[in-house]
VEXLO-571797 format. One line per field, with one value per residue (C-alpha): residue in one letter; x negated, y, z negated. Coordinates in Angstrom, 3 decimals, decimal comma. Layout:
// VEXLO-571797
resn A;...
u X;...
v Y;...
w Z;...
END
This chain:
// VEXLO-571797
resn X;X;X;X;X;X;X;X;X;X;X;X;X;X;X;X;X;X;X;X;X;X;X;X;X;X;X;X;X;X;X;X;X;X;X;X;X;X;X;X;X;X;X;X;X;X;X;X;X;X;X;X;X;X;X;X;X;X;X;X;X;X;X;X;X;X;X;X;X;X;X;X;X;X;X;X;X;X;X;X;X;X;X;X;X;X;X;X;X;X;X;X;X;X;X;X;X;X;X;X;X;X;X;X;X;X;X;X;X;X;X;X;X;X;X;X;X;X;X;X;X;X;X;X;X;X;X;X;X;X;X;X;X;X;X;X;X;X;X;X;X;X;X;X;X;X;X;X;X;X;X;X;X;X;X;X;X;X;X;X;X;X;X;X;X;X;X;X;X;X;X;X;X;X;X;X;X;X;X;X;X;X;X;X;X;X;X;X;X;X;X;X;X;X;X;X;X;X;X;X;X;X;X;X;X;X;X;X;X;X;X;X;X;X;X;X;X;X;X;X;X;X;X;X;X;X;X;X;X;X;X;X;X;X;X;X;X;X;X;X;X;X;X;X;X;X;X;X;X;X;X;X;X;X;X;X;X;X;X;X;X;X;X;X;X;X;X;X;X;X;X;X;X;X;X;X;X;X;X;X;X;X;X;X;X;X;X;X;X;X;X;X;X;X;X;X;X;X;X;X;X;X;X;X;X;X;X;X;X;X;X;X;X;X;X;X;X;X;X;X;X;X;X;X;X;X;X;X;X;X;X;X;X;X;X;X;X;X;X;X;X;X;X;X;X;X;X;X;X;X;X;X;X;X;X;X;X;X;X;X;X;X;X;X;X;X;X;X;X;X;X;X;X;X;X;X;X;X;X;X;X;X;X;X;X;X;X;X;X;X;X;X;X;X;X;X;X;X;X;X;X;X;X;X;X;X;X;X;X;X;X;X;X;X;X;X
u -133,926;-134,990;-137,699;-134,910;-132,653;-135,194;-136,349;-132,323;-131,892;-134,741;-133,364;-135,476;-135,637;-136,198;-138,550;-140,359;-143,267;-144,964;-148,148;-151,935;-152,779;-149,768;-152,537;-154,477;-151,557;-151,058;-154,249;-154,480;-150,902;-152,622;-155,399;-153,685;-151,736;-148,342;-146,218;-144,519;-142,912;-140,544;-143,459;-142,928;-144,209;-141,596;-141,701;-142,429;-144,850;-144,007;-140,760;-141,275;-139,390;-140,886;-139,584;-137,948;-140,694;-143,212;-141,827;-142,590;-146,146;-146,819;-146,611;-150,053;-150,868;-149,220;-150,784;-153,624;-153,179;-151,175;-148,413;-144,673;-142,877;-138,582;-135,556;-133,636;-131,803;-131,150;-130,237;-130,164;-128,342;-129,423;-127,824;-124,335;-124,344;-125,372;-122,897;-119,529;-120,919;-120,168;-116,554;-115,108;-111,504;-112,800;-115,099;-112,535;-110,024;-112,593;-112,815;-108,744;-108,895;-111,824;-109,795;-106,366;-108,072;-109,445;-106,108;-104,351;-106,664;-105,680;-102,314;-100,565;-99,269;-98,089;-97,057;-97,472;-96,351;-97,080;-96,562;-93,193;-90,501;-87,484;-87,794;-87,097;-89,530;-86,516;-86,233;-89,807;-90,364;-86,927;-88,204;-92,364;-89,489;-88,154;-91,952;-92,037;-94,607;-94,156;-95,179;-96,867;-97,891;-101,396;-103,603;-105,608;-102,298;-101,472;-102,301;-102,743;-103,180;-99,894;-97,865;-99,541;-98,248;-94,765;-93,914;-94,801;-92,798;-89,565;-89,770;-90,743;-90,577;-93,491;-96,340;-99,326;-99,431;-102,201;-102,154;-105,546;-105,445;-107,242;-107,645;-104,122;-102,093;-101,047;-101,502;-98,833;-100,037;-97,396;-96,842;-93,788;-93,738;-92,999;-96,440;-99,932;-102,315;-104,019;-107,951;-109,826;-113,730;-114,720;-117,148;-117,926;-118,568;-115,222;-113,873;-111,463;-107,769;-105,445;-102,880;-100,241;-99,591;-100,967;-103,042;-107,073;-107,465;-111,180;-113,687;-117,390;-118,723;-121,764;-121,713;-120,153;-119,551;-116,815;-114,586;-112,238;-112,569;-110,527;-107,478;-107,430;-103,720;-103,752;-101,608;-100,821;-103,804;-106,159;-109,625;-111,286;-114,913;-116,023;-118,327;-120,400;-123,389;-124,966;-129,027;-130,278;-133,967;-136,075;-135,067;-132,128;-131,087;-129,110;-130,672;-128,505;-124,944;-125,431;-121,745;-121,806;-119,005;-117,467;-117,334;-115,604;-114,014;-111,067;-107,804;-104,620;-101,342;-98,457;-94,719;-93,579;-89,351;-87,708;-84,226;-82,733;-78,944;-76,697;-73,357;-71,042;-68,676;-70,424;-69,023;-70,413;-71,078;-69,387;-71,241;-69,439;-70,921;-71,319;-74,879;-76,611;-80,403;-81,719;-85,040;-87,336;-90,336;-90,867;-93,122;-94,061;-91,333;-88,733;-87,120;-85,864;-83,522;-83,375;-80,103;-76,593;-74,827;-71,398;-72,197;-71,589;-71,497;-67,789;-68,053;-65,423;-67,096;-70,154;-73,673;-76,846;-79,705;-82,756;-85,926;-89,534;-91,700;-95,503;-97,193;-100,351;-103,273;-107,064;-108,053;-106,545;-106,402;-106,160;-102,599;-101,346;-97,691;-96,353;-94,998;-92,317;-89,737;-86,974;-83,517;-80,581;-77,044;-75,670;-71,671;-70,046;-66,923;-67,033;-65,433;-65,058;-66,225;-67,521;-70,970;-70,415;-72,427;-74,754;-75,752;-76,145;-78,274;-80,494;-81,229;-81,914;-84,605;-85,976;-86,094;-87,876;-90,251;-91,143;-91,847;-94,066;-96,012;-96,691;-97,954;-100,377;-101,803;-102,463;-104,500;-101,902;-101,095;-97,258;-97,730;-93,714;-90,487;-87,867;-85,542;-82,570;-79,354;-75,781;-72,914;-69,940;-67,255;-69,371;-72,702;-75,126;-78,053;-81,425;-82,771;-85,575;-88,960;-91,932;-94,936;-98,245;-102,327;-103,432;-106,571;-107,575;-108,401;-107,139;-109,734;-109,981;-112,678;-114,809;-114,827;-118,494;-117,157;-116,931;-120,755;-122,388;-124,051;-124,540;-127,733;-127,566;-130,184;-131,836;-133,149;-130,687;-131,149;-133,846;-137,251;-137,903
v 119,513;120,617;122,922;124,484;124,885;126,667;129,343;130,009;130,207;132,995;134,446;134,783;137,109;137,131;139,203;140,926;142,795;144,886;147,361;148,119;144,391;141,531;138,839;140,533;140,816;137,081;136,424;138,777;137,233;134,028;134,788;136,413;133,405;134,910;131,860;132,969;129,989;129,334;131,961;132,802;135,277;137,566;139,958;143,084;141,588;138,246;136,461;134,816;133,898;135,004;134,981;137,785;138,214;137,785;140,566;143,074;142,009;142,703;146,746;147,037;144,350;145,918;149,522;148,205;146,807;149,472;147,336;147,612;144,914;145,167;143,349;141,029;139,003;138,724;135,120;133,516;133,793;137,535;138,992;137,172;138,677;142,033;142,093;140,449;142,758;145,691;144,066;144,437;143,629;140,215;139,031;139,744;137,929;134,898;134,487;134,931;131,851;130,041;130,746;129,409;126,436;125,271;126,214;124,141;120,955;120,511;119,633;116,151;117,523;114,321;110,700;107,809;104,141;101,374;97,839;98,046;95,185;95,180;98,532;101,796;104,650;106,630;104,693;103,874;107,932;108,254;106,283;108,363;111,069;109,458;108,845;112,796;111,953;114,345;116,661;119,900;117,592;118,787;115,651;116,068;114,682;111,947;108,492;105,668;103,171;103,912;104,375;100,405;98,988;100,962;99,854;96,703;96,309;98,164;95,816;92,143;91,071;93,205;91,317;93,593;97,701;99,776;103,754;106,319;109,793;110,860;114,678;115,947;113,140;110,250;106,623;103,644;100,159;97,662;93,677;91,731;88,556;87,089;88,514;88,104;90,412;92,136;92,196;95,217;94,730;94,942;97,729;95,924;92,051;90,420;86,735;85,526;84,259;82,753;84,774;82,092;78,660;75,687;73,457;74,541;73,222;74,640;76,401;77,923;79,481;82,751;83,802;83,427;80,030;77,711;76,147;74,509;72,052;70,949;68,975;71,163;72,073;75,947;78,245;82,033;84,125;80,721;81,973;79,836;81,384;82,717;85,922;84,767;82,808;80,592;81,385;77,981;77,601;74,667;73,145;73,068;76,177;78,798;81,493;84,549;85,284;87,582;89,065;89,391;90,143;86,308;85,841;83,326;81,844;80,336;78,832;77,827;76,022;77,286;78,609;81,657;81,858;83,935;85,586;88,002;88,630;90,586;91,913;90,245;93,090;97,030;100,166;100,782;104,498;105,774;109,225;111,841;114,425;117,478;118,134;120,360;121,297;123,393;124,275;125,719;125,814;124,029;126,182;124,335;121,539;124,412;124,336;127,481;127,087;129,075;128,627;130,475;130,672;131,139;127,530;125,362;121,956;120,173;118,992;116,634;114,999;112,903;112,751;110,953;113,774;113,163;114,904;115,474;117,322;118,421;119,284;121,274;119,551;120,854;116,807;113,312;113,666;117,273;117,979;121,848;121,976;123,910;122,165;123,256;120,718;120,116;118,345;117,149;116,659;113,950;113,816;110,487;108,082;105,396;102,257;99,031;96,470;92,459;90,993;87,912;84,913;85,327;88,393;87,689;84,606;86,683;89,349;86,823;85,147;88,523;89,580;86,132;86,497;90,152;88,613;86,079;88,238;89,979;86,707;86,504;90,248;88,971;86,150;83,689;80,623;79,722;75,344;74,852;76,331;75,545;78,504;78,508;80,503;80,105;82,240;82,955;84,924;88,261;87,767;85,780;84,756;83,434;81,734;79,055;78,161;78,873;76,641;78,880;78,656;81,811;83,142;84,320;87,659;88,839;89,926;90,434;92,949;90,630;92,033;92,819;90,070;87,066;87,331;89,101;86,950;88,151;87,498;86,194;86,889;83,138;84,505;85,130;85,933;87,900;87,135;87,164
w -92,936;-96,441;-95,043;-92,407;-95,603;-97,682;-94,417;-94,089;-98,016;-98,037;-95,244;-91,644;-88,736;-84,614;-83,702;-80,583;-80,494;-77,949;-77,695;-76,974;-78,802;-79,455;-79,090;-81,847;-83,996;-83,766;-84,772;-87,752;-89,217;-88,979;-90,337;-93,425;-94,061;-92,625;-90,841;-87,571;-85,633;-82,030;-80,498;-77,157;-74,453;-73,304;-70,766;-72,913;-75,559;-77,711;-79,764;-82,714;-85,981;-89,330;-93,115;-95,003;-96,920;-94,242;-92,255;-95,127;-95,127;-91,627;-91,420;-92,038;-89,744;-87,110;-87,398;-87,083;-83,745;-82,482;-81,936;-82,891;-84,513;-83,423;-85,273;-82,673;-85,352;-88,766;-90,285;-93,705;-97,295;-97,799;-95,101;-95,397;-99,002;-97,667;-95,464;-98,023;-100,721;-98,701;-98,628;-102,025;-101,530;-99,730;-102,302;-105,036;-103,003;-102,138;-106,223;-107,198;-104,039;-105,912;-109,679;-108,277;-106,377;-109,563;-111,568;-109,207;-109,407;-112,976;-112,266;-110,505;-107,234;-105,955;-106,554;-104,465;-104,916;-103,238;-103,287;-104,507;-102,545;-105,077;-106,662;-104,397;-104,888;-106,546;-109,477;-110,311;-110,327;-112,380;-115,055;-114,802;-115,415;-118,730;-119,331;-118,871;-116,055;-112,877;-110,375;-112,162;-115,284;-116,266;-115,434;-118,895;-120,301;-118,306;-120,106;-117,147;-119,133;-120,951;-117,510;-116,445;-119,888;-120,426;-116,555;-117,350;-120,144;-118,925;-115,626;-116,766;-112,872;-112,577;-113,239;-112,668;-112,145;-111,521;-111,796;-111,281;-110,449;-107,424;-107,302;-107,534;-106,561;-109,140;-107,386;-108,583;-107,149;-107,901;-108,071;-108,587;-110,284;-106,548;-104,840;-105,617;-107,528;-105,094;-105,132;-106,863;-106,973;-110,982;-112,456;-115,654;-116,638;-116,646;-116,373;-113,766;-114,827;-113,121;-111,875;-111,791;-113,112;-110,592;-109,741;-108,293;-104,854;-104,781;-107,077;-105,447;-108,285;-107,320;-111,299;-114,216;-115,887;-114,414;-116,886;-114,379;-111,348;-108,432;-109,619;-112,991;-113,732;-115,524;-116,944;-116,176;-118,441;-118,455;-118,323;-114,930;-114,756;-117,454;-117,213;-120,491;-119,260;-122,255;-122,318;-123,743;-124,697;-124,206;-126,949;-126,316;-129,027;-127,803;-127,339;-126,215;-124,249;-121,439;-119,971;-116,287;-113,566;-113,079;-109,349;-107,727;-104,265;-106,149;-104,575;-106,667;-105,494;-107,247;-106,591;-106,007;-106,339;-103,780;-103,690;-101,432;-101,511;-98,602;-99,016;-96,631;-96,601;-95,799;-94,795;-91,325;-90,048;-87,256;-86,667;-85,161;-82,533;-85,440;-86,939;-89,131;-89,253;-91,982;-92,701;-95,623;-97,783;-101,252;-103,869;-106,918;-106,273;-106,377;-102,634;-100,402;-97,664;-94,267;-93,059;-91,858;-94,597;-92,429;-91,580;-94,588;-94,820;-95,719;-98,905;-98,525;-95,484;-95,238;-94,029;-93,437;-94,510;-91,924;-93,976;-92,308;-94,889;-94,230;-97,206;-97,329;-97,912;-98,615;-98,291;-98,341;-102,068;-102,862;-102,190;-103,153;-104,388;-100,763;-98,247;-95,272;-94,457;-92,339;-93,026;-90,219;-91,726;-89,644;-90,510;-90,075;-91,518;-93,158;-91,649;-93,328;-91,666;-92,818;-91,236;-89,290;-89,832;-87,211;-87,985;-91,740;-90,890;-89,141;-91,983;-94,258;-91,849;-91,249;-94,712;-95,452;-92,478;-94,067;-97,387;-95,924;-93,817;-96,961;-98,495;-95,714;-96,032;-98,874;-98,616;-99,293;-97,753;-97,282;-97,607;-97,977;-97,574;-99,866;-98,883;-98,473;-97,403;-98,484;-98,567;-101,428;-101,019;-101,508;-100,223;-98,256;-100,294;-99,250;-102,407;-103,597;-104,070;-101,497;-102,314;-101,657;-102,399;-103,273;-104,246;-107,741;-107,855;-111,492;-113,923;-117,912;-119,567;-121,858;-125,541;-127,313;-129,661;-126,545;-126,437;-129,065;-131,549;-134,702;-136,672;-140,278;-142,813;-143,737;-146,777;-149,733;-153,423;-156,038;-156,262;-159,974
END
């Protein structure tokens, strides 16, 4: 592959040649160290393939065997820039591409979140808004280590965030108090805490240095394998602490408190046969709309807005800031209208059986149900405590300062 790479970098050519002696000519390139390869007898004389460089080197080669050497194809590096150089307005175009790629990589095109159950995408990206965190932000300032904490502490329920930039989009991984920390393979040595207050069920330590066993009650933050391992001499002396990446199949029963709540009384939409479609192009998050304007929308009346949006994409995570979209202006009244019990009692168990399945993407095992659903005068609420082992995934960096021992100087004082 290399040696293909290297014969296409210096460029190569097909050749055929024909005369009073090809078979001499052969012989002679050999002998002078010139390398032809793919040789073949043709019906005029022979075709072979032979470097850039070797072609120059062969004029004398062939006069002497009064034979005539003919270009049947050109390939390699050299001739694709002979041929784009001689294509100014294309190479200067191919480098304004190249400049604007590049401009356009420094900038947060996109933000995704995911994970989210109780929050709606729209207010977690009002609040990046407040955090004056958007699309078109230069990524050189955008602190993600500041967006984890500041989430954190705006929405207590959220008990663990995660955000890293890939390319140009911005990637929000969140977890309510409710669901468990997902798993994220560590980098750098780390302990394992518990993500939750429980009880372990089981403990197989692979590394690290377990400070828990089966039966162990723990709190949320409690350290349960420690990624400090103690190197003890002999002697019994400790010698050194060595950090390593704690690893651990851990399981912990705890409780996870549910609560869902449905309005009894909604306004149910009664669509009407009149619909809109317009569409149009976004440019830098600044939208244009195609659309007749002697066909306006009512503003007094009211729609459902049905958007499909394809943005441009050079890769999964290289996303450019055009995309062309469509949107469908349904128009329907509003008609009040009360859920009846049945119905109600089967949102809640859906919503519940949502949640669970959830829990068991997860990992987590449901052990008991302590749901459950009552109604006031308002809503119908599903409400109570699931009891769940989960496993422990969270990890905590280990500070220089867990494991580094400092060495004291036994001798002390002037020799007089």
């Amino acid at each position: 592959m290399l040696i293909r790479f290297l014969k296409w970098f210096k460029g190569y050519l097909l050749v055929m040649i024909y005369g009073y002696s090809p078979e001499r000519f052969i012989n002679l390139c050999r002998n002078h160290n010139v390398l032809i390869w793919n040789l073949k007898k043709v019906e005029k004389g022979y075709q072979f393939h032979i470097s850039l460089m070797g072609y120059r080197s062969i004029r004398p080669i062939a006069r002497k065997t009064k034979t005539r050497p003919m270009i049947i194809e050109r390939h390699g590096l050299p001739f694709i820039v002979k041929k784009y150089l001689k294509h100014k307005g294309f190479l200067i175009g191919a480098c304004f591409f190249v400049i604007i790629l590049y401009t356009l990589s420094l900038f947060i095109w996109d933000i995704s979140l995911e994970g989210n159950y109780t929050y709606t995408e729209d207010v977690i990206f009002q609040y990046l808004e407040e955090m004056d965190v958007y699309p078109g932000k230069q990524i050189s300032k955008i602190n993600c280590k500041e967006i984890e904490e500041s989430i954190r502490k705006k929405y207590t329920d959220i008990g663990w965030v995660s955000a890293e930039i890939k390319g140009t989009r911005l990637r929000l991984k969140i977890v309510e108090t409710n669901m468990p920390v997902p798993y994220e393979k560590a980098s750098k040595p780390c302990h394992l805490i518990a993500s939750h207050d429980g009880i372990v069920t089981s403990i197989i330590t692979r590394q690290g240095t377990p400070l828990v066993k089966k039966g162990d009650e723990v709190k949320k933050g409690d350290i349960l394998v420690s990624g400090i391992v103690e190197i003890v001499g002999d002697n019994g002396i400790l010698i050194k602490k060595e950090p390593v990446i704690a690893d651990a199949d851990i399981y912990i029963q705890t409780n996870y408190q549910y609560k869902k709540s449905i309005p009894i009384h909604y306004q149910k939409k009664d669509y009407t046969e009149k619909k809109r479609v317009i569409y149009g192009f976004s440019l830098f998050h600044k939208k244009l709309y195609l659309y007749n304007p002697f066909k306006k929308l009512q503003i007094d009346k009211k729609y459902d807005i049905i958007t499909t949006e394809n943005n441009l994409n050079l890769t999964h995570s290289f996303v450019l800031p055009f995309s062309f979209f469509k949107k469908e202006y349904k128009e329907y009244q509003e008609v009040p209208s009360v859920y009846e019990k049945e119905i109600l009692i089967e949102k809640a168990n859906m919503y519940y059986s949502q949640y669970q399945e959830k829990l068991v993407e997860s990992g987590v095992s449901v052990i008991e149900n302590h749901v459950k659903i009552h109604m006031d005068q308002k809503n119908c609420i599903s409400a109570g405590e699931v009891i769940v082992v989960e496993p422990v995934t969270e990890t905590k960096r280990i500070r220089e300062t867990e494991w580094r021992i400092l060495e004291t100087d036994e001798h002390s004082g002037n020799d007089d």
